[in-house]
C-alpha positions in Angstrom: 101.1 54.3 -4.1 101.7 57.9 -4.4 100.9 59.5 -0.6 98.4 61.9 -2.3 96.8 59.1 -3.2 96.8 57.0 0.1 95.7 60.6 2.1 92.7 60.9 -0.4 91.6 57.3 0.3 91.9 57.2 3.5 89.9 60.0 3.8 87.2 59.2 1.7 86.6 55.5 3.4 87.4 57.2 6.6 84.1 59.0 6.1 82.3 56.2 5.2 83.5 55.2 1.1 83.4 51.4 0.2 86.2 52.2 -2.7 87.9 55.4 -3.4 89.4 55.5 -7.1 91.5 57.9 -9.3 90.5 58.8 -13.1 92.8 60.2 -16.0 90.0 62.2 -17.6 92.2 63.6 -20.2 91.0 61.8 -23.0 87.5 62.9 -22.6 86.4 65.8 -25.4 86.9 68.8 -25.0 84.5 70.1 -22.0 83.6 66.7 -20.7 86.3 66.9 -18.0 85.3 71.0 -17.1 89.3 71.5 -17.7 89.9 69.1 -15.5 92.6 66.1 -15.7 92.3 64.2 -13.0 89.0 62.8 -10.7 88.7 61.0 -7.4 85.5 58.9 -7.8 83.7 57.8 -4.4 81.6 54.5 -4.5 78.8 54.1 -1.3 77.7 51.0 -0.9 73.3 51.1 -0.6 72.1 48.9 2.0 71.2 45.1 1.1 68.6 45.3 4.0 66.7 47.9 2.4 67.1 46.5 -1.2 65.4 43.4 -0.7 62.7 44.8 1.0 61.9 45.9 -2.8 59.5 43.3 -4.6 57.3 45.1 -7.6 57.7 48.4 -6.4 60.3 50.6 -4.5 59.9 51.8 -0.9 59.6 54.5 1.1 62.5 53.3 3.1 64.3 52.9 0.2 63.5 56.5 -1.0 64.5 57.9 2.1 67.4 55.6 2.3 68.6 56.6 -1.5 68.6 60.4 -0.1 70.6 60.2 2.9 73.4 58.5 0.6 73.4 60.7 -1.4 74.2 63.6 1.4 76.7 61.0 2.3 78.0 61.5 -0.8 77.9 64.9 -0.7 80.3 65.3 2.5 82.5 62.9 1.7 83.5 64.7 -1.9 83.3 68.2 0.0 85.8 67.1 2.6 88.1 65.2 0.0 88.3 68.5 -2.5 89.1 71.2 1.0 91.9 68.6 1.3 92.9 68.7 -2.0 92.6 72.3 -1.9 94.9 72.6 0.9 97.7 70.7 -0.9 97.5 73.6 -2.6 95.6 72.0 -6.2 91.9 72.8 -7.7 88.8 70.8 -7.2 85.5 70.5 -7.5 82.8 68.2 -5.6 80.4 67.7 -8.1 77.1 67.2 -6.4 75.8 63.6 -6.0 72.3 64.0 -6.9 72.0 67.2 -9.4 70.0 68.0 -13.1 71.2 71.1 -14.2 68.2 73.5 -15.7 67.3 72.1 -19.3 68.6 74.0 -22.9 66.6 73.6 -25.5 67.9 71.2 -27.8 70.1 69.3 -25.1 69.7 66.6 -22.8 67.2 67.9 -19.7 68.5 64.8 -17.6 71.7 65.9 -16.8 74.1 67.2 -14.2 77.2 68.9 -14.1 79.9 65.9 -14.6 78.2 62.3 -15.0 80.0 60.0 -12.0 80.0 57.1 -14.0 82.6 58.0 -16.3 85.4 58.2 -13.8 84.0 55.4 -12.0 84.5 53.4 -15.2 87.9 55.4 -16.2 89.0 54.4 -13.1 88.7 50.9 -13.7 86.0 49.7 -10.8 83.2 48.5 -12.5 80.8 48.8 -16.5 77.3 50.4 -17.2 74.8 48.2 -16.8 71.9 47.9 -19.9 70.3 49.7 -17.7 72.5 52.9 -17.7 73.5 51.9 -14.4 76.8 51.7 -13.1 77.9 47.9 -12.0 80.6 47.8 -9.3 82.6 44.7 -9.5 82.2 43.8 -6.2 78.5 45.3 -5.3 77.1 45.3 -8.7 74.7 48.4 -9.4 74.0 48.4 -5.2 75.9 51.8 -5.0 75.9 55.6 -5.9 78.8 57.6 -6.7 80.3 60.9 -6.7 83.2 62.8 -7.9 85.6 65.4 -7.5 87.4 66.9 -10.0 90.9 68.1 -9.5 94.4 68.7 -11.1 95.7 67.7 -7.8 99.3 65.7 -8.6 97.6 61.7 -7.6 98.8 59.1 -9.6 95.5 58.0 -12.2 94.5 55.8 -14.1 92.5 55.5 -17.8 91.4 51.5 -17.3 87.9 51.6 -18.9 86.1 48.4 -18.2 84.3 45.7 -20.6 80.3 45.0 -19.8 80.0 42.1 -17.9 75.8 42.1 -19.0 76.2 39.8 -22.0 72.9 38.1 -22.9 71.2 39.1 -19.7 67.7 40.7 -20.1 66.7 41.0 -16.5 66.7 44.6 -16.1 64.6 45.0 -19.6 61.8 42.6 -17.8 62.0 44.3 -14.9 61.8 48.0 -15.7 58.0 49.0 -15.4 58.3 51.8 -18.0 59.8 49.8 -20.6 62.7 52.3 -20.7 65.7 49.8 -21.1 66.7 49.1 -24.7 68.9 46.1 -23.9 72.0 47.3 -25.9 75.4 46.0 -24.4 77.4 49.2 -23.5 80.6 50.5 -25.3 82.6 53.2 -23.8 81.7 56.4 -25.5 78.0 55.2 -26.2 75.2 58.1 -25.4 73.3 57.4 -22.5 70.2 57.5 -24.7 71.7 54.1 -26.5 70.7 52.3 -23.2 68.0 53.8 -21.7 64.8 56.7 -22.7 65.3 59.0 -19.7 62.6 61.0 -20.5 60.0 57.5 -20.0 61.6 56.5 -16.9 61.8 59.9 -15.2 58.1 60.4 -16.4 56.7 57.2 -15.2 58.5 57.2 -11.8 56.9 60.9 -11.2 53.2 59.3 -12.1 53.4 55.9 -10.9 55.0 56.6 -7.1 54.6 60.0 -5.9 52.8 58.8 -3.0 56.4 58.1 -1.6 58.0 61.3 -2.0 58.8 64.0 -3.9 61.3 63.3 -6.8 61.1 59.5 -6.0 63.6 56.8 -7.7 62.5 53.5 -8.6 65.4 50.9 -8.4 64.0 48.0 -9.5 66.3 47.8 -12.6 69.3 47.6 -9.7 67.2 45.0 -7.3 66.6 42.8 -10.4 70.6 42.5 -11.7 72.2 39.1 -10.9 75.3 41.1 -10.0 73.4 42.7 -6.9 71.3 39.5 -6.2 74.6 37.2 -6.0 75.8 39.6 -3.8 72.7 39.4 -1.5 73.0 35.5 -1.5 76.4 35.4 -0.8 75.7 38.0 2.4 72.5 35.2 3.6 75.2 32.7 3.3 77.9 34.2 5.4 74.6 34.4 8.3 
């Protein structure tokens, strides 16, 4: 492995990463990628504890728990991009958890750079029917972020197949009837999956009493690729 590379995922599990990947984002159209070639993408692995407290309805634990990750995040991406920086390259930390201020006539549900494109690129895991990305070892029990560099690391353009086949769990399970149920395709709109404007809407109505910009999850706790996961950790007890 290149030494750029070993430094960078070091560093990134070091501060608390389950998997550190690399992305050739040079296929992307043009302004997908910011000018960018390359990405690190950083996978955190969400707790199982605080998952399976989740029934019908998400938590406040979990809410508060889905926050702090996502500072995790956060930290992790700054520090990798200064180091990047200091080799002398370009980066970018996009931020973990960010919707950038709606234009009319485009998307209002989006940030900067979406994570799940280099996680995929980088050949760790699909999206989900439920837009979600699925890591191949934790399923969708995970959040990402990304930096984007033209740092000299060896990466890789490995896209995935879905893994969802005739599964329907995350349909039943989502409460705002949001999920379509399409198998994804690399290169498929977001809006192919999932109605973001439904499920953003409902999880502001139905649990604001937790907090303030509150996610629901229960798409992720319902996947058999988290719930094996969850078995096989009550096993190893």
């Amino acid at each position: 492995m290149n030494p750029l590379n070993e430094k960078i995922e070091a560093l990134g599990k070091g501060l608390g990463a389950a998997q550190v990947g690399f992305a050739d984002l040079s296929g992307l159209p043009d302004g997908l990628n910011l000018g960018y070639p390359g990405a690190v993408s950083v996978v955190v692995r969400l707790s199982k504890g605080i998952l399976a407290q989740m029934d019908d309805a998400p938590t406040a634990t979990y809410f508060s728990h889905y926050r702090i990750v996502n500072r995790l995040i956060d930290e992790i991406t700054l520090r990798v991009a200064l180091a990047l920086e200091e080799g002398g390259a370009m980066a970018v930390a996009v931020p973990a958890s960010q919707s950038l201020p709606s234009v009319k006539g485009e998307n209002p549900y989006r940030g900067l750079f979406a994570h799940k494109t280099a996680a995929v690129i980088a050949g760790m895991g699909w999206i989900g029917k439920s837009a979600l990305f699925i890591h191949r070892d934790y399923g969708p029990a995970v959040r990402l972020g990304t930096v984007l560099t033209d740092a000299p690391l060896d990466i890789v353009a490995a896209p995935g197949k879905s893994e969802c086949g005739g599964c329907q769990d995350c349909v039943k399970a989502c409460p705002s009837m949001s999920i379509e149920g399409t198998i994804w395709e690399p290169g498929m709109e977001r809006s192919y999956l999932l109605d973001a404007h439904s499920c953003s809407e409902y999880m502001k109505e139905a649990y604001q009493h937790i907090g303030r910009g509150s996610v629901c999850g229960l798409c992720m706790v319902s996947c058999p690729h988290f719930r094996k996961n969850l078995c096989a950790l009550k096993k190893e007890k």
